[in-house]
C-alpha distance (Angstrom), angle and dihedral (degrees) to the residues before:
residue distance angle dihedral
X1 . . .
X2 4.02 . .
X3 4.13 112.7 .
X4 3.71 104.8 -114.3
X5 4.48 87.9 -107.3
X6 4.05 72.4 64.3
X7 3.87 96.5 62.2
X8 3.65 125.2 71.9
X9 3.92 121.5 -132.6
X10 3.93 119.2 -93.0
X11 4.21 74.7 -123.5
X12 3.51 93.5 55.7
X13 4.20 95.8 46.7
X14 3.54 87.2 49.2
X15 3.81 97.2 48.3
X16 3.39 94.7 42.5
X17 4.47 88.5 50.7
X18 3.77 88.9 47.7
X19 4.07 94.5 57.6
X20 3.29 91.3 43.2
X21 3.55 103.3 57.1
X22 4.03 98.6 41.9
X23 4.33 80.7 29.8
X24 3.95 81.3 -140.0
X25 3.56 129.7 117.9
X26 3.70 87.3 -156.7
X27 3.89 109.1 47.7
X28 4.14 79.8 47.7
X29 3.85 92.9 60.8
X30 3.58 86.3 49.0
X31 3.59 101.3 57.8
X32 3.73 94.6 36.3
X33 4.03 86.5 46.9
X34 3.73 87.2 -141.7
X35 4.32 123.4 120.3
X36 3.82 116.9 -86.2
X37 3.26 90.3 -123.7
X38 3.99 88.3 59.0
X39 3.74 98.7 54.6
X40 4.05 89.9 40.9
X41 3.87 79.6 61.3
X42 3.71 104.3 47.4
X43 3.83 83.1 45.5
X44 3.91 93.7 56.5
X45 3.55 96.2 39.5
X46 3.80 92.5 52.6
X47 4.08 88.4 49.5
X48 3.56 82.5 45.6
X49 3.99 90.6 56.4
X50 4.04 89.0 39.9
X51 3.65 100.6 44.1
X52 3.36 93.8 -142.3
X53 3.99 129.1 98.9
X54 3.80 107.3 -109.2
X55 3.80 95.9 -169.8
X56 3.63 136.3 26.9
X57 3.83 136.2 -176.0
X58 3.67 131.1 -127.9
X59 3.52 124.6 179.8
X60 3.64 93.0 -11.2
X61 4.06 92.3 -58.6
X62 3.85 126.1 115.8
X63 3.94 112.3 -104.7
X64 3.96 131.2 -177.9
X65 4.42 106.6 -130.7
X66 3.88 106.2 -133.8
X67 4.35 87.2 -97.4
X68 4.02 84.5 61.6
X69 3.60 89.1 49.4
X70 3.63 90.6 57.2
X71 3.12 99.0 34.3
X72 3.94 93.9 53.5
X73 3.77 89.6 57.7
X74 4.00 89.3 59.9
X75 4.01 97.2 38.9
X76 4.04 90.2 54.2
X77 3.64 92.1 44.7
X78 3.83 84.9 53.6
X79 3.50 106.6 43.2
X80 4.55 86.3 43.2
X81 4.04 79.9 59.3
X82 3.80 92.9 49.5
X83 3.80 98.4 48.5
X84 3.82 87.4 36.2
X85 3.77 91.2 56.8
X86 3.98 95.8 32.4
X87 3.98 82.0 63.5
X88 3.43 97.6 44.7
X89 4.09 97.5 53.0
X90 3.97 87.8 42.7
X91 4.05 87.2 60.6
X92 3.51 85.1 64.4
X93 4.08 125.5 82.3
X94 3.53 137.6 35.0
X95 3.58 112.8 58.9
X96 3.57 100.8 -48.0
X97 4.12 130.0 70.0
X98 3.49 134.2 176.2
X99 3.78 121.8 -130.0
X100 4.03 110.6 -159.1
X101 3.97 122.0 -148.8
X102 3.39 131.3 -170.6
X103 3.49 118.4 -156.5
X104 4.11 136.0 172.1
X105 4.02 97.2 -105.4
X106 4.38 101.0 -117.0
X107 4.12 82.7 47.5
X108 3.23 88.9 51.3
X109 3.49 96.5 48.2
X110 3.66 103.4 34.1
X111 3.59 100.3 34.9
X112 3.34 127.0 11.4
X113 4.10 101.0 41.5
X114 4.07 94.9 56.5
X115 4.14 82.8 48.6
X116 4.55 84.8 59.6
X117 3.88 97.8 60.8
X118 3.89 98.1 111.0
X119 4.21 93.3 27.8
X120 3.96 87.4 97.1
X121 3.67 94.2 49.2
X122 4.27 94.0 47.3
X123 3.73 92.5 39.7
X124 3.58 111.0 41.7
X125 3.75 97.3 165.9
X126 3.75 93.8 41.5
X127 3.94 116.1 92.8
X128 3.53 122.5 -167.3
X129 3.77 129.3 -143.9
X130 3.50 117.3 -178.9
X131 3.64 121.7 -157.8
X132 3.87 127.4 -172.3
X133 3.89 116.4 -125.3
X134 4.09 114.1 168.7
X135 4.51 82.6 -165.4
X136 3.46 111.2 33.3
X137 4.24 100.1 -154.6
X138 2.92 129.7 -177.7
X139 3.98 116.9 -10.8
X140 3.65 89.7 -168.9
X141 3.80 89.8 59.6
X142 3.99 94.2 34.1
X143 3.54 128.4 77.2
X144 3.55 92.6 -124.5
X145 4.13 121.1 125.7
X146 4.09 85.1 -166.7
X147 3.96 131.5 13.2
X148 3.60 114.8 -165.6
X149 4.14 110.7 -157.9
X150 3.52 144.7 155.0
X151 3.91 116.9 -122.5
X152 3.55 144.0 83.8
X153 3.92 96.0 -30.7
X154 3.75 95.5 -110.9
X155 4.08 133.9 103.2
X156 3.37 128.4 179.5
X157 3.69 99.5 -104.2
X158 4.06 102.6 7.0
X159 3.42 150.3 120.0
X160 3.86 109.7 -131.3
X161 3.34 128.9 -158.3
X162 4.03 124.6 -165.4
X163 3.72 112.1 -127.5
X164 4.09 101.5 164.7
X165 3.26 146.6 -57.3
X166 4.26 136.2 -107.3
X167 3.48 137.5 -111.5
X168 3.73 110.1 -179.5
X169 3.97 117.4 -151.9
X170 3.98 129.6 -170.0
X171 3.68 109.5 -99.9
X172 4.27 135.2 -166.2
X173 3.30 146.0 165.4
X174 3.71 108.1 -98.1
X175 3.87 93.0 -117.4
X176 3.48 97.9 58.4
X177 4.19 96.7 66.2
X178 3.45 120.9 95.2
X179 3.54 123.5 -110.1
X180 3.64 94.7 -113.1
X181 3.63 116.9 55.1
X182 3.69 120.2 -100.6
X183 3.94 110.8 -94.0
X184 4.41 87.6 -158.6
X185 3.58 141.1 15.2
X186 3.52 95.7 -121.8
X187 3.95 85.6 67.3
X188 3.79 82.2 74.5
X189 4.07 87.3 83.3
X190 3.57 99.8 62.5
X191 3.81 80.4 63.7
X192 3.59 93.4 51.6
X193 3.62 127.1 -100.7
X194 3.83 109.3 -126.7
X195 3.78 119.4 -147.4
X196 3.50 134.3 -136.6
X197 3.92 112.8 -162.9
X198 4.11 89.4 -145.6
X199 3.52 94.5 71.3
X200 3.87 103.6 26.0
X201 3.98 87.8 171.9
X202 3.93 104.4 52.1
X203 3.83 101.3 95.4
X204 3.84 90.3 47.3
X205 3.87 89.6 44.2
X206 3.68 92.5 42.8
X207 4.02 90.5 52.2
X208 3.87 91.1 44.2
X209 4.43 90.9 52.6
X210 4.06 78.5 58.1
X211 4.45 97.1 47.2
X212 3.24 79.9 -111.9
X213 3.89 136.4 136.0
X214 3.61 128.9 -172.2
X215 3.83 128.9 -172.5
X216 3.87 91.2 -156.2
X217 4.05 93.0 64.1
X218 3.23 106.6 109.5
X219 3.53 97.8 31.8
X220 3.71 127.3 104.7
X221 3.37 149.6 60.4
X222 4.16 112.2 -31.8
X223 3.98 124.9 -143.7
X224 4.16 116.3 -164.9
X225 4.07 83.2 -138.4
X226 4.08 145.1 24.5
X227 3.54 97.3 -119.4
X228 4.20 79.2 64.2
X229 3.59 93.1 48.4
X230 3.80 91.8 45.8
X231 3.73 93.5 51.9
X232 3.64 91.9 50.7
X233 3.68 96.6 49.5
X234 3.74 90.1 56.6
X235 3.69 86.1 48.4
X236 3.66 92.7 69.9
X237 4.29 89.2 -110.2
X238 3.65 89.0 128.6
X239 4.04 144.5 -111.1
X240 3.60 120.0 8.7
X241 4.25 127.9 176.2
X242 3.04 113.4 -145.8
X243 3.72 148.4 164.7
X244 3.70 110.4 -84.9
X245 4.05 99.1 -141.1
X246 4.20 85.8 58.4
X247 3.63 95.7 48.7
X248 4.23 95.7 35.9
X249 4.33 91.3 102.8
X250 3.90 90.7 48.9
X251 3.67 96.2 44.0
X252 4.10 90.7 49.1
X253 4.14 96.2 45.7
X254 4.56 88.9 44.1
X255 3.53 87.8 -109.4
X256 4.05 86.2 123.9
X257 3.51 133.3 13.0
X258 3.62 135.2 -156.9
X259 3.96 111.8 -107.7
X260 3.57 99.7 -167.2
X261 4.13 122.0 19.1
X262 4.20 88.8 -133.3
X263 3.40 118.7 102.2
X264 4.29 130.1 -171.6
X265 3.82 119.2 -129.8
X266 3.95 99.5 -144.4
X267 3.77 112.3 -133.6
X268 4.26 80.7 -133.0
X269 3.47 122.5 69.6
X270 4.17 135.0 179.0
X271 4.05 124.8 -72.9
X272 3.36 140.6 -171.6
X273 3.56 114.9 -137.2
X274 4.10 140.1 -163.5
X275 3.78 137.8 161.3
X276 4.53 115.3 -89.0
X277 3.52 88.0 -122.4
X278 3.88 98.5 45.1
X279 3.87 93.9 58.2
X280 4.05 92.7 100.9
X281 4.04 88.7 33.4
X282 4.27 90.7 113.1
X283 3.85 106.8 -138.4
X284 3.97 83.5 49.3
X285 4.00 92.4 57.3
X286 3.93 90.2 35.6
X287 3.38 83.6 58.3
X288 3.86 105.7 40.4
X289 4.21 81.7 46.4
X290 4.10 85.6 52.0
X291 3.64 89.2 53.0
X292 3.82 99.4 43.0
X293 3.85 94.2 49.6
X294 4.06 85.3 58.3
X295 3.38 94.7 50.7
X296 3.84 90.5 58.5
X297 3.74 92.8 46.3
């Protein structure tokens, strides 16, 4: 680890990211509200420290040297972390906390928000803030209280909790069939297979569960998420598979339709996830009870 003569001043990060985004000495002293003279200091000590110019001028105007280039990248990254983390502690105390979940975005929105009415009324003094993470990492490196994800049902340094598992059916918009029924699944290609880039596999899996193979199945267009794929199937863009508890309102109002009755269990299913050493924390268990009691209702 650096000796502490080796490690610039919060003051001297911050006066040093101030001229370099306005590249004045000036309009940097007038944000930070301290003398010009003051941030010119804190920026020659810290090129002092460095050895390295940070700033150059040419023709009179302000200009960053390729070291304060690179070294901006770093200093913002740092000082985002700091205010990111000074927020997060001061959400804590008093009478009110804030319990984080990350969530894949069409869970989220299809599942796990119409499972929260009632969560306010319980838990008062617990605030929810729902973030949307398609991988959920590492929760001891995340900020995350609880990290819902599909997958094997392990994290490196979790708890996991089963929720349930997936079976992924072909999907359309009604107007897109043909009149006559389809004689073979592999027909489903000339009505284009659409692609979802979380489960890269499915068409070819889905075609394999029937004997079948199909040349066309992983070709198509490719969304980053279902809710994508389940907006372009309604728009008539063609075949999407897709997990039958996301799709279940569409299919019952004829918004969707199934285009072949065959549906893939996925060897994955759906976990709940929290940090070892959060599993007495009590918004976490209020939370992971909240959850459980839907699940049996």
């Amino acid at each position: 680890m650096l000796s502490k003569r080796h490690l610039p001043s919060m003051t001297a990060l911050q006066c040093f990211e101030a001229v370099a985004r306005h590249l004045s000495f000036t309009r940097a002293s007038e944000e930070l509200n301290l003398t010009q003279s003051a941030v010119s200091k804190q920026v020659a000590q810290l090129e002092e420290m460095l050895q390295h110019l940070l700033f150059r001028r040419v023709r009179r105007r302000l200009q960053l040297t390729p070291a304060g280039d690179l070294y901006l990248v770093e200093v913002r990254k740092i000082l985002t972390q700091v205010e990111m983390s000074t927020h997060y502690l001061l959400s804590y105390g008093g009478e009110t906390e804030v319990l984080r979940v990350a969530t894949p975005p069409t869970f989220g929105a299809r599942w796990l928000i119409p499972r929260l009415n009632g969560w306010r009324h319980r838990h008062p003094n617990i605030h929810l803030d729902l973030r949307q993470e398609l991988e959920p990492g590492d929760l001891l490196q995340s900020r995350c209280d609880i990290a819902f994800f599909f997958g094997a049902g392990t994290l490196p340094g979790a708890e996991c909790v089963a929720l349930f598992g997936e079976e992924m059916v072909p999907v359309c918009s009604p107007a897109i069939l043909p009149a006559q029924s389809l004689s073979d699944p592999t027909q489903l290609a000339d009505l284009v297979l659409l692609q979802n880039a979380t489960r890269q596999e499915a068409w070819h899996e889905w075609f394999l569960s029937l004997g079948k193979h199909s040349e066309h199945s992983y070709h198509g267009p490719r969304f980053d998420t279902f809710y994508m794929c389940i907006r372009a199937a309604q728009a008539g863009c063609g075949v999407a598979l897709l997990p039958r508890f996301l799709v279940e309102e569409e299919l019952s109002e004829g918004k969707l339709v199934i285009a072949w009755e065959h549906g893939l269990a996925s060897r994955s299913g759906y976990y709940l996830a929290y940090p070892e050493h959060a599993a007495a924390v009590p918004k976490v268990r209020a939370f992971v009870e909240w959850i459980g009691e839907r699940m049996e209702g």
